[in-house]
C-alpha positions in Angstrom: -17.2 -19.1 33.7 -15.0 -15.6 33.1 -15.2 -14.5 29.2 -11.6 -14.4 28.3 -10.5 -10.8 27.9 -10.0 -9.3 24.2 -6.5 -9.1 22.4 -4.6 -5.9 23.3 -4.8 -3.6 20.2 -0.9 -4.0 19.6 -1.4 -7.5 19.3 -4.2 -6.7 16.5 -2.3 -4.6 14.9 0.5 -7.4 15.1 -1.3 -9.6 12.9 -2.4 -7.4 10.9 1.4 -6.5 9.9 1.1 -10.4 8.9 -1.5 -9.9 6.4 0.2 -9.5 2.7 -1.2 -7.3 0.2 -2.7 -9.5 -2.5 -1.5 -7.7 -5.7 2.0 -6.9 -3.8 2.8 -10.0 -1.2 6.2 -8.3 -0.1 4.2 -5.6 1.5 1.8 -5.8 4.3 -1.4 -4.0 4.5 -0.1 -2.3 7.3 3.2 -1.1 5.2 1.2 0.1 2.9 -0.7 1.9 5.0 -4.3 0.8 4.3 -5.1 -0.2 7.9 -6.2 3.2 9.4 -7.7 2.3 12.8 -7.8 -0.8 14.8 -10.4 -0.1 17.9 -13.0 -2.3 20.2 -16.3 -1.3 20.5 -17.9 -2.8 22.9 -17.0 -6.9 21.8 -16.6 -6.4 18.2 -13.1 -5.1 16.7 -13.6 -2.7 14.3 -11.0 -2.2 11.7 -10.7 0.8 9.2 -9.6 0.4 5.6 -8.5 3.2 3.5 -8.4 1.5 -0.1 -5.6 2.6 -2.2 -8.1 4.3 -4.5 -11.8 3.5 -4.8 -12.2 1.3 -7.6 -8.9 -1.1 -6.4 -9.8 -4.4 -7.5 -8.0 -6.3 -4.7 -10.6 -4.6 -2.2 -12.4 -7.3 -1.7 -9.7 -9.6 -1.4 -7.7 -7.6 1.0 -11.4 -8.0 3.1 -11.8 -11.7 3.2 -7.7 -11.4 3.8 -8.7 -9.3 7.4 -11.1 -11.6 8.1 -9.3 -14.5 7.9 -6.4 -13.5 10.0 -8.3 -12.3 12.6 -10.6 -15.4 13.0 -7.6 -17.5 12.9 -6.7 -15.7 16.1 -9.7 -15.9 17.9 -11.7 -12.6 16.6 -15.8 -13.4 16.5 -17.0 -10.0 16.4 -15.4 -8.3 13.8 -16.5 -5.1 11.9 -15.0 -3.9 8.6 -15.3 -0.4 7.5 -14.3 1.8 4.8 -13.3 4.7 4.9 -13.0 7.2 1.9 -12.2 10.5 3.6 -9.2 11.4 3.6 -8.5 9.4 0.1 -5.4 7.2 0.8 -1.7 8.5 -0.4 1.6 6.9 -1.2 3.1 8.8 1.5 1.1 6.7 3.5 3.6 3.5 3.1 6.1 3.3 6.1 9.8 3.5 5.6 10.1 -0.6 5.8 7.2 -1.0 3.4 9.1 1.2 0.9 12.2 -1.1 1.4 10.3 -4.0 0.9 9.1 -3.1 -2.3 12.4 -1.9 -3.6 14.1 -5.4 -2.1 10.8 -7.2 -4.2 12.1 -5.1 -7.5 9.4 -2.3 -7.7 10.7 1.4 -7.2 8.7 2.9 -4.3 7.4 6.5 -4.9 9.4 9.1 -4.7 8.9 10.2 -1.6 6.2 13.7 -1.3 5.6 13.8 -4.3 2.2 12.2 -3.7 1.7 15.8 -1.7 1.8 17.9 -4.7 -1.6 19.3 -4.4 -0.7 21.8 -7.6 -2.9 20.4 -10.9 -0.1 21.4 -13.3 2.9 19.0 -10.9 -0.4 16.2 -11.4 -0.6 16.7 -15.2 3.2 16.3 -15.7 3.8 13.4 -14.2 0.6 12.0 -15.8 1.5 13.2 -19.3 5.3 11.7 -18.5 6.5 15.2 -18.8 7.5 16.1 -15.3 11.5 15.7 -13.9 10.9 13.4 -11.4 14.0 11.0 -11.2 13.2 7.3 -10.4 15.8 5.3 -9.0 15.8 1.7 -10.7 15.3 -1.1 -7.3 17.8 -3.1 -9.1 20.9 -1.1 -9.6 20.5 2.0 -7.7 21.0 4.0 -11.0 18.6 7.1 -11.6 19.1 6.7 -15.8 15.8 5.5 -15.9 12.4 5.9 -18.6 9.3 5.7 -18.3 7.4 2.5 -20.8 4.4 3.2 -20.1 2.2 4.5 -17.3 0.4 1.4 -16.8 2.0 -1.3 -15.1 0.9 -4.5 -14.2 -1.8 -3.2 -12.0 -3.3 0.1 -11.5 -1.3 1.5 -9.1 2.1 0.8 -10.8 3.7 2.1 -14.2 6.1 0.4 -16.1 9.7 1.3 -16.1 13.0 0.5 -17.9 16.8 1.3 -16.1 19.3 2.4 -19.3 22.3 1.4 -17.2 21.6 -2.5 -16.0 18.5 -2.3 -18.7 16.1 -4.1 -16.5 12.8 -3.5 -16.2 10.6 -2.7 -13.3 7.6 -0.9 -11.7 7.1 2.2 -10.1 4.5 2.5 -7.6 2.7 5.3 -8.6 2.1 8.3 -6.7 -1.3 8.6 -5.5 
């Protein structure tokens, strides 16, 4: 009896664009740019997971998440690694995952700013003091403040638009 051949890799990939991100279900992992590598080796897919930053609570989570889809598909020999090097970015989250997080009422980072490698562009926007303009999801409108800088989970900060006075997150740039 033949051994039915292995998914194709875009099919992998496929499901894992399925696969919501547990803190943010609008995005998929693949959106936000977690899943670096899909590959076989040998009979066992192996997939690669950047975390968003190494202590992300949902890590584990976002595991059992893989897992799950790709049993429900068929996978039996499945390998997750992590991988550190390079540490994951916001510029990392494709164009439709940034829509999808606007559309779901979180501002998306602005876009390079993650790629600032200079300390003192790092310690203004920490320290709130930088001119970076954030666009509220909501309304469009760039008459926006900072709250705070810590939203409702690590990665996000809150926000406040002065022109439809709603409030939302900003994804952090990482």
């Amino acid at each position: 009896m033949a051994t039915p051949a292995p998914p194709e890799l875009a099919q992998v990939w496929h499901w894992l664009s399925q696969v919501p991100d547990p803190e943010i279900p609008a995005i998929s992992l693949t959106d936000l740019g977690i899943i670096r590598d899909v590959q076989w080796q040998g009979d066992t897919l192996v997939v690669t997971v950047t975390p968003t930053y190494s202590g992300c609570p949902a890590t584990t989570v976002i595991n059992l998440d893989i897992e799950a889809a790709l049993r429900s598909h068929g996978v039996e020999k499945l390998r997750l690694e992590r991988r550190l090097s390079p540490p994951w970015t916001t510029d990392w989250i494709t164009a439709e995952g940034r829509d999808k997080l606007r559309a779901y009422g979180i501002a998306p980072p602005v876009d390079g700013t993650a790629a600032d490698g200079r300390l003192a562009g790092r310690i203004a926007r920490l320290a709130g003091t930088s001119n970076l303009v954030i666009a509220c999801p909501h309304c469009g409108s760039t008459a926006t403040e900072r709250v705070s800088q810590f939203g409702s989970t690590p990665c996000k900060a809150s926000w406040r638009c002065t022109a439809c006075l709603e409030p939302f997150d900003y994804f952090k740039c990482i």
